[in-house]
N, C-alpha and C positions, 0 to 999 in steps of 0.2 A: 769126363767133365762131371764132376758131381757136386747134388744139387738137392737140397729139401724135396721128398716128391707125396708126405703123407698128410694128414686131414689138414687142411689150413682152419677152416672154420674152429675145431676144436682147439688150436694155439691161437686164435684171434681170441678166442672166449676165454683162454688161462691170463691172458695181458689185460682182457678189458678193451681192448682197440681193435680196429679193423687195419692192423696191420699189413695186409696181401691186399689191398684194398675194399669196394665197399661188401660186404656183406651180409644179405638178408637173414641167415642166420643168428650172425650177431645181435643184429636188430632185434632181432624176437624171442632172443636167450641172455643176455646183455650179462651172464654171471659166468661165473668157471664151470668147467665140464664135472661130470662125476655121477654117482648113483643116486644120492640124493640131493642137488642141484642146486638151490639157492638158500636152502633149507639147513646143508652141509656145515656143521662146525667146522670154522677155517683155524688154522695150528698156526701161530704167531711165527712169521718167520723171524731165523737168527740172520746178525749182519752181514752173515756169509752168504742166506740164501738170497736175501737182496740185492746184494751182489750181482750173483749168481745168474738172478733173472735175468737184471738187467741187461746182464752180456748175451741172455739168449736172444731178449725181445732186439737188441741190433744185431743178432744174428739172421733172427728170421725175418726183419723188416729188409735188410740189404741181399738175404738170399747167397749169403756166406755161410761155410761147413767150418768148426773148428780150427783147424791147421791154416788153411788160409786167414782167416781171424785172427790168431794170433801172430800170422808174419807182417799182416796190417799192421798190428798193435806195437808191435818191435819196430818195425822203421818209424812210426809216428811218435816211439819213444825215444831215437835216437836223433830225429828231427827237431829243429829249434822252433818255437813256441812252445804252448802248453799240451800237454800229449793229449787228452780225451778232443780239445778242440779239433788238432792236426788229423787225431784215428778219423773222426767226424767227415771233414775234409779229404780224406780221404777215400773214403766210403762215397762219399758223392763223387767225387772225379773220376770213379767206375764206370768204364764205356755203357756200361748195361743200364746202369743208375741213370746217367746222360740221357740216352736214347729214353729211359723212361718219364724224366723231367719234360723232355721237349713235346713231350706228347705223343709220341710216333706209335705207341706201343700202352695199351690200357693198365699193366703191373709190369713191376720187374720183371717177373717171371717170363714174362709175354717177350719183354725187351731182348732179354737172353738169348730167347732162343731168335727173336732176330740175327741177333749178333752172329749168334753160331752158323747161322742159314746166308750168311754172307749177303744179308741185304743194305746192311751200313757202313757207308765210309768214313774213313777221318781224313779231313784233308784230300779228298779226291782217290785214295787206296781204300780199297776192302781191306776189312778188318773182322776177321770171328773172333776174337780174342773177349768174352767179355768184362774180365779184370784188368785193360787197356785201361790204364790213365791218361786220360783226358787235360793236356794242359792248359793253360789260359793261351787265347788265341785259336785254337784248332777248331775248323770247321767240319760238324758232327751234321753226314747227311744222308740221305733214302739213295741205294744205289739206281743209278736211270733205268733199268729193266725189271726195277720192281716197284716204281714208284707208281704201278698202274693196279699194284695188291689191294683188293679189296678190305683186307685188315690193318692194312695202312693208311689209306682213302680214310677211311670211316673215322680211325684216334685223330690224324692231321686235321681233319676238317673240322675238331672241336678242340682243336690243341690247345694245350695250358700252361703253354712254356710263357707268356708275358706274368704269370706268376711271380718269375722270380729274375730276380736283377740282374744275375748275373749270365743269364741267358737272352740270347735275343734269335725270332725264328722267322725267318722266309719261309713262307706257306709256298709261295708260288714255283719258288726253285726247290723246297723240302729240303732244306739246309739251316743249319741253326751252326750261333757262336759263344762257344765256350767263352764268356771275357774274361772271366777272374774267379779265382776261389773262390767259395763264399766266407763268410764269417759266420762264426756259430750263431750270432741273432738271426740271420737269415735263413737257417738251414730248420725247416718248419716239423721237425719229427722228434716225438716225443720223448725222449732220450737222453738219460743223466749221465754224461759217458765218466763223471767223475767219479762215479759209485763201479766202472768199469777199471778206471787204474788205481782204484784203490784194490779192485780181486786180482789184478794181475801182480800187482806189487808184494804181494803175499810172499 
């Protein structure tokens, strides 16, 4: 199963964001990495490196490797609607992604390797799968013999899944529902996926 596993703070600091979620480093360095720091003459990127970025920064915001990335990018280009929306959309409907909207799980990362530990169900089945697409309707929940994980206690009991609409979360049973796709105004991450099928269009 592989997986980003090197400095996150230093590619939070190349995007500008606290993409791996919050922090404290960022906070306190808010520029790109390097020798001479903020100070550093920055080299105007070309069209391509923009590009480029872009497709890292939802790389390393969704905790996808190349290869899988681009078979995302292919079925979402051979799916009807607009591709960058549909990649988007798909990108959330990521069992891993799921579990980490409903709160169960503090980062993706975190979410993942629940998945993989066989502590989440869809629909009442364990599932480690965490590129599991998640459809509209399927009920995403905490398996019963782990619902007692002190790492799980602690994100549910602050959980932030009424965030967003298209989730809805039972605290008391630890079971959340998938209702619907989202739409790209809904989907809160920073990411111009059109500057992404303009690099793969190449």
């Amino acid at each position: 199963m592989a997986k980003y596993i090197g400095p996150k703070s230093k590619i939070a600091r190349k995007f500008g964001e606290p993409i791996f979620g919050p922090d404290k480093y960022l906070d306190k360095k808010n520029f790109p990495p390097g020798q001479h720091g903020v100070a550093r003459k920055r080299k105007k990127h070309s069209e391509y490196g923009v590009q480029l970025k872009e497709k890292q920064k939802a790389k390393y915001t969704y905790g996808i490797l190349e290869k899988q990335f681009r078979n995302i990018f292919e079925k979402a280009s051979s799916s009807k609607g607009i591709t960058g929306e549909v990649l988007l959309q798909l990108l959330e409907s990521r069992l891993d992604n799921v579990v980490y909207r409903f709160g169960i799980a503090p980062t993706r990362s975190a979410a993942r390797q629940l998945v993989g530990h066989r502590h989440i169900t869809v629909n009442g089945n364990v599932v480690n799968v965490p590129s599991y697409r998640v459809k509209p309707g399927d009920l995403v929940g905490v398996r019963e013999r782990s619902k007692s994980l002190e790492t799980i206690t602690d994100c549910v009991s602050s959980s932030r899944s009424g965030k967003y609409s298209w989730l809805s979360w039972d605290a008391q049973n630890m079971v959340g529902k998938f209702s619907n796709v989202p739409e790209r105004a809904e989907i809160p991450e920073n990411i111009k996926e059109q500057l992404i099928v303009e690099l793969y269009s190449k």
